[in-house]
C-alpha positions in Angstrom: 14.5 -18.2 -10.4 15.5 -15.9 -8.4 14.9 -12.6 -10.1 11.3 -13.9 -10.0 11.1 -14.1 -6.1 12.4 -10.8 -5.8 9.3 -9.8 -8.7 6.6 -11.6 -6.3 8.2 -10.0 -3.4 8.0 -6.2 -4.8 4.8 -6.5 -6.7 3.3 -7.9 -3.6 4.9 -5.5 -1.0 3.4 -2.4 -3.8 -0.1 -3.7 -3.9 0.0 -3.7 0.1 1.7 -0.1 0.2 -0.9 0.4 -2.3 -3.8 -0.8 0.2 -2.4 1.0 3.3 -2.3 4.3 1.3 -6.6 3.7 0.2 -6.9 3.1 3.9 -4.9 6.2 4.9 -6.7 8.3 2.8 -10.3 6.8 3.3 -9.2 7.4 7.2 -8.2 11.2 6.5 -11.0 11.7 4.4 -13.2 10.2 7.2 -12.1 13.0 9.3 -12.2 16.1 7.3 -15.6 15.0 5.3 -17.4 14.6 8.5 -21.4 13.4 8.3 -21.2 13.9 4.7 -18.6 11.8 3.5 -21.2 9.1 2.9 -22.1 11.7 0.0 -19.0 12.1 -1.5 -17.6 10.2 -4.3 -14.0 10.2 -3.7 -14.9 9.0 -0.1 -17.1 6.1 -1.7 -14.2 5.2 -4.2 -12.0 4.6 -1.1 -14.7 2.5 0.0 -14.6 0.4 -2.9 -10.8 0.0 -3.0 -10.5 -1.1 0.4 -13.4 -3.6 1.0 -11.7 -6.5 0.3 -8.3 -5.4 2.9 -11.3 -4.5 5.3 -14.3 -7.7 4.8 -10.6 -10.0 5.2 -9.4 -8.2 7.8 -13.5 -8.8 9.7 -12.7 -12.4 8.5 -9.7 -12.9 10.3 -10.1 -10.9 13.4 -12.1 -12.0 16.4 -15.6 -11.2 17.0 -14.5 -8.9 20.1 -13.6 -6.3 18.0 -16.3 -3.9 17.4 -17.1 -3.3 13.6 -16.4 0.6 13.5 -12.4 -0.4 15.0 -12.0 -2.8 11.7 -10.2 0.0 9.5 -7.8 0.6 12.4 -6.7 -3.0 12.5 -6.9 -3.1 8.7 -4.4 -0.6 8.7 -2.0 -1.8 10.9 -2.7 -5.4 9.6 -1.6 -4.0 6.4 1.6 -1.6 7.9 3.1 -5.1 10.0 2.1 -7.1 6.7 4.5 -4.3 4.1 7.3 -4.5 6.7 7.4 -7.9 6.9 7.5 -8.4 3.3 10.8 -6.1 3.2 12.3 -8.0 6.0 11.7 -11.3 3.7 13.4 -9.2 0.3 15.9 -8.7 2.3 16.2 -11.7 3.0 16.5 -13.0 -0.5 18.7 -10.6 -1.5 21.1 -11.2 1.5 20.9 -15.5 0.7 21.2 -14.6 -2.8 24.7 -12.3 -2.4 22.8 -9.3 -4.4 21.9 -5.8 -3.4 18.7 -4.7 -3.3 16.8 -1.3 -2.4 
């Protein structure tokens, strides 16, 4: 039992790392790309990766926050999110007496 609430835990906190890297690099390439990045395909692949972390992140937040601002919060939504899921491995591993990386 417990071996597979440390395997929820890690697969969980990797898809999120996963997430925050899209958004990373969809924010990078938002920068260097400039008015063209609407044209390029690596830039629209990062779109399609991260529209779910973004349309839940819309869902969630309040209407005050302006639509362009939602990948910043989507990011750091994500960042609090991957550290809190080490915090709770840690956690587990601690109540369990094992040692975990």
């Amino acid at each position: 039992m417990i071996n597979i609430e440390l395997q929820v835990l890690t697969i969980a906190r990797a898809l999120v790392e996963v997430a925050g890297w899209f958004l990373l690099a969809q924010g990078a390439l938002f920068l260097l790309a400039g008015s063209t990045r609407n044209k390029n395909i690596v830039y629209q692949l990062f779109v399609i990766v991260t529209r779910p972390v973004i349309s839940a992140t819309r869902f969630i937040a309040p209407k005050v926050i302006v639509d362009k601002h939602i990948p910043f919060v989507a990011f750091f939504l994500v960042f609090w999110l991957w550290i809190l899921l080490a915090y709770v491995k840690q956690l587990v591993c601690e109540l369990n007496g094992l040692v975990c990386s």
